[in-house]
N, C-alpha and C positions, 0 to 999 in steps of 0.2 A: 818735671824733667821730661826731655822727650821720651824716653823708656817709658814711663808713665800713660802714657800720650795713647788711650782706647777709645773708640769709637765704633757703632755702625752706624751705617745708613738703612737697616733695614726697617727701623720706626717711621724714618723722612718718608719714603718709598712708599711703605703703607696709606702714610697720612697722605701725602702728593695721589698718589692713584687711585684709591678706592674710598679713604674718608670722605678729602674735601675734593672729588671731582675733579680734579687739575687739568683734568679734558679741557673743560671750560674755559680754563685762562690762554690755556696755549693754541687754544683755536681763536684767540681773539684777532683782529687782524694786524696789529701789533709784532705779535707772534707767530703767528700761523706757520710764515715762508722761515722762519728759522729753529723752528722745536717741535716736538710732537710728542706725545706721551710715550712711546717708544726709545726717545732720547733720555726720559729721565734716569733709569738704572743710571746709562753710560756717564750724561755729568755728574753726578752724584760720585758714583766709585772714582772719577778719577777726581775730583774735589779733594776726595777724601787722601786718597793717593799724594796728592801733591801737600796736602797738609800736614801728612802723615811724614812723608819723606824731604820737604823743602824748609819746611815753618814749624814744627814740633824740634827740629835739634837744635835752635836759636832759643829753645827756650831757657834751658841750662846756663847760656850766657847773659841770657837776660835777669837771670837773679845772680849769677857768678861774679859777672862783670859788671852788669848793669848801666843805665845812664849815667857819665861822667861830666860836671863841670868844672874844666879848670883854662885855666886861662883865658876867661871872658868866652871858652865854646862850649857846648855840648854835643858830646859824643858818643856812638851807642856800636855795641860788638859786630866787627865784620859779618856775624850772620846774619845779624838784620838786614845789613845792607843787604846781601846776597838773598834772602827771603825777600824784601822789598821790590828787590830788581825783575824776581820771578813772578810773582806774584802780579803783576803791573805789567808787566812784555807779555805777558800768558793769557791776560783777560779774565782773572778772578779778581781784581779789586777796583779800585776805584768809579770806572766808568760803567759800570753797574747803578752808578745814582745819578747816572744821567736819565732820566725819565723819557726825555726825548730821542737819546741815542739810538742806533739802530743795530740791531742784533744785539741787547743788552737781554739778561738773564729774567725774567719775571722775579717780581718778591717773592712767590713762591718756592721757585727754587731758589734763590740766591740768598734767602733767610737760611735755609740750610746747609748753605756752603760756607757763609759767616757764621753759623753758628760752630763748624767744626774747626775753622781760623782761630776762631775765640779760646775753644779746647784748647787749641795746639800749642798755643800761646797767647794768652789774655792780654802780655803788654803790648805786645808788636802790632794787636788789629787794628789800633786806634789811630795808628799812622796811617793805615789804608782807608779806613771808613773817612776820618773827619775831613780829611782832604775833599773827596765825593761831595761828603754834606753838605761843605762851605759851599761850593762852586753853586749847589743846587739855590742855594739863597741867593747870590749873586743871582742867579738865572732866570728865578722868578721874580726879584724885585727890583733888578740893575736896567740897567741902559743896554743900547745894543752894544756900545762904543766898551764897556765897562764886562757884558758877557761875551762879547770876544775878544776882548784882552787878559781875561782872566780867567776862564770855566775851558777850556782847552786841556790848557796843563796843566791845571788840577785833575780833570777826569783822568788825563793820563798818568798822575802819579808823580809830573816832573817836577811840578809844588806843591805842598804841604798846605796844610792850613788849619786854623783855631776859631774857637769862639771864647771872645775873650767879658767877662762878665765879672765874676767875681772882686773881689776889691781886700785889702787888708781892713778888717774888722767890722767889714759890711756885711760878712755872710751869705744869707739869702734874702737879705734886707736891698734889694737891688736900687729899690728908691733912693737910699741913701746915698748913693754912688758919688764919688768927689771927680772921677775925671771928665775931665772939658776939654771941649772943642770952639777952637776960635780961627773965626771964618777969616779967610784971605782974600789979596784981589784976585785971583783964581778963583772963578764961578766952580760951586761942588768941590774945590779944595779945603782943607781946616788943615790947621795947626792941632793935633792932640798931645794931650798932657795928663799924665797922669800914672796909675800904679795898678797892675792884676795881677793877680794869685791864684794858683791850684788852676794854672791852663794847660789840660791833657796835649802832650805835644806840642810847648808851646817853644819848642828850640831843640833842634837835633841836626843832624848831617846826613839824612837822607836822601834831600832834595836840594834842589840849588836855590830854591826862595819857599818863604815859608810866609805864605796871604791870611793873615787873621784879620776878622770880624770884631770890631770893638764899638762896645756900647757905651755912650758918650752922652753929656748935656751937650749943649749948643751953649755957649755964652748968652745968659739972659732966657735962655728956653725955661717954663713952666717947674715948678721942682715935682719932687716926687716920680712915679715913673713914670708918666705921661708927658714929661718931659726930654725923654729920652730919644738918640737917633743911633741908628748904624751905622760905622763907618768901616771901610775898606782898606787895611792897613799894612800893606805889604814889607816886610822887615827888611828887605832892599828894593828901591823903586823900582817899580818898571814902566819905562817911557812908551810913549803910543807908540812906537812901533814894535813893540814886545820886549824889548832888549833888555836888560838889567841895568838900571844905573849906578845910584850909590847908595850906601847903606843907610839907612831910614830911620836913624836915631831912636830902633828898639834893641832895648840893652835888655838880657838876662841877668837876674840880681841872686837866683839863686834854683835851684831844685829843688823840690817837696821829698820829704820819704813817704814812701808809697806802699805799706805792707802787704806784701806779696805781688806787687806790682815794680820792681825794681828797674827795668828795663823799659818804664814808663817817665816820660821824661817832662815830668810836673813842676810846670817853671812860674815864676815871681817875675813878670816881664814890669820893667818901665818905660813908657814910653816921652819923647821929649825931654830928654833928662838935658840936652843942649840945645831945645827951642827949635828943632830942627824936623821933628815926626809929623808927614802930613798923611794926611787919610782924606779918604773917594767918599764923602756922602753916598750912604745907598737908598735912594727914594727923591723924597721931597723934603726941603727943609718943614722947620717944624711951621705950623698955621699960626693966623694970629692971636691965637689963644697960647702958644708958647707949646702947641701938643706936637710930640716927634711922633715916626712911624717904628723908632727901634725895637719895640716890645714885641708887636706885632708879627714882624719881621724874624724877629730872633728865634718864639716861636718855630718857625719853619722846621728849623734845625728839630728845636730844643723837645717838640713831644715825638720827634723819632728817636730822639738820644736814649729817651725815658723809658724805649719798647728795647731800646737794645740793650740796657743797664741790666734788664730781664732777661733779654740771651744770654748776657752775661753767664749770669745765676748760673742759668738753666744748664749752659756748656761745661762749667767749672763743676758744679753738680754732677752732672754726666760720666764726666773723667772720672770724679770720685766713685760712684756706681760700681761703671767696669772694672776698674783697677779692686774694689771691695769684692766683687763677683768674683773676678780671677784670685783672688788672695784664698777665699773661701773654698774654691776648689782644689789649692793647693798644699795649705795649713792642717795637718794631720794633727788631730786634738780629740781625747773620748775615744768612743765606742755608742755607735747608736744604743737609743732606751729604749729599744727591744730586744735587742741581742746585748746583752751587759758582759757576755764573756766571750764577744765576736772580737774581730779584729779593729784597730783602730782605723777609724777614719775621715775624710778631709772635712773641717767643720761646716760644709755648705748641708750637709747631711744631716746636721741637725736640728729641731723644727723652730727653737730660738731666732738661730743665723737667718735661717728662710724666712722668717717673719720679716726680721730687721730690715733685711734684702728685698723685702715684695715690699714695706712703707717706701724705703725711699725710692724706689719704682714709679710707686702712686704718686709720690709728690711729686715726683719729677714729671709724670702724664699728667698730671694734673696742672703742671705749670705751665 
């Protein structure tokens, strides 16, 4: 709940200044003309500030209300939207994973400023990060025609986006994958076909298009995963000239229950369900050995996702910490074991609690 919602920054601040050198990164020439170590306190406090006051009271509605599907939409509680809107117009989310962008935040800081988003609310971040991450894929492995149709407004937040992998009863057996892609007379167009599950974000009313990443055979490609391509799969088209056309024959079949993630909108997308869902090859079709580049590719994403599954932890962790520290200060229980006929007091005082309280400390620095 946002009440819940503690945090400092006085660990970041440490670790950024005096641990790891952060001189270093921000003198890089990247950086230099927009940050200085002197900046860091100021983004930090006000990170925290906007997390604290923008994106921590959306969290309440995010397990109260949570993601809704009913009538073929899904829909998520007015404060998302309003966190979403801030968070993106303000320059804390997505275009931070533009690598290339200019005046974007180092990973140094910008780890820390997602990691207290995450606090604030675990379900709402995923709509701002995945967005960034797709676009980055596109960015490094598309066309120009393909990253400036598409990596704009995603960095800016105006489209969403997934990576769609999973499958019903494939697991993490990815080789086994049943959907296929079947080429048209449109060079780099395909027809795709088929079914994914458990895609974080993969249908809400955020944004007004929502670009997933689907990993696909090619009709006749190689089996197993080495057969596999990425394709570009926008859930309503967009025509070269940026415009929106029509909707894109991906249908939502259902949402995931998500525990403690309820305002995370985990959907069972189908695609092609009327012969109609095309997708952008991203790369090269596959060689003549039947090898695609989607593994590879996906990748990109996929070992940044696996560092932030760990912020995750770390942030949700954290809450729990402070919230346990402020409990302990305030829970009158006992009498210290030196004074047994003193007066009662707040159980942080006693040298159990403080134990307790210094492990998960440790684990938490240690992670």
């Amino acid at each position: 709940m946002a009440s819940n919602f503690l945090y400092s920054t006085r660990d970041h601040k440490f670790i950024i200044k005096e641990w790891l050198d952060g001189e270093k990164i921000l003198n890089l020439p990247k950086f230099k003309d927009y940050y200085s170590l002197e900046d860091v306190d100021q983004i930090l406090d006000q990170a925290l500030k906007v997390c604290r006051e923008v994106v921590a009271p959306s969290n309440d509605d995010g397990d109260k209300i949570g993601a809704r599907f009913q009538d073929g939409r899904v829909t998520l509680p007015p404060s998302f939207h309003e966190a979403y809107r801030y968070v993106q117009e303000n320059g804390w989310g997505s275009s931070h994973k533009d690598v290339e962008g200019e005046g974007i935040l180092p990973g140094l800081l910008y780890g820390a400023v997602h990691e207290y988003m995450i606090a604030a609310n675990p379900a709402f971040v995923s709509y701002v990060g995945l967005a960034g991450g797709i676009a980055s894929v596109i960015k490094a492995f598309g066309t120009k025609e393909q990253i400036d149709l598409f990596t704009p407004k995603m960095f800016a937040g105006t489209w969403g986006g997934t990576m769609c992998l999973t499958e019903p009863g494939g697991g993490s057996d990815v080789g086994d994958m049943l959907c296929k892609a079947y080429p048209t007379e449109e060079p780099g167009i395909y027809k795709i076909k088929g079914t994914k599950c458990f895609i974080t974000a993969g249908d809400h009313d955020l944004t007004e298009n929502i670009i997933h990443l689907v990993l696909a055979r090619v009709d006749g490609a190689a089996p197993g995963t080495k057969g596999l391509s990425l394709f570009i799969v926008p859930k309503i088209w967009v025509n070269p000239d940026g415009t929106l056309g029509e909707p894109n024959d991906v249908v939502t079949v259902a949402l995931e229950d998500k525990m403690g993630l309820k305002g995370s909108a985990t959907a069972m997308l189908n695609f092609g369900e009327e012969d109609r869902c095309r997708g952008i090859l991203l790369g090269s079709p596959p060689d003549e050995r039947g090898f695609g580049q989607g593994m590879a590719q996906m990748f990109k994403m996929i070992n940044g996702a696996r560092v932030d599954t760990g912020h995750c932890a770390i942030a949700v962790a954290t809450v729990a910490y402070h919230n346990a520290v402020r409990y302990a200060k305030e829970r009158i229980q006992g009498r210290k074991i030196t004074d047994r006929h003193g007066p009662r007091v707040p159980i942080i005082e006693h040298e159990d609690i403080r134990r307790m309280l210094l492990t998960q400390k440790a684990v938490l620095e240690a992670g």
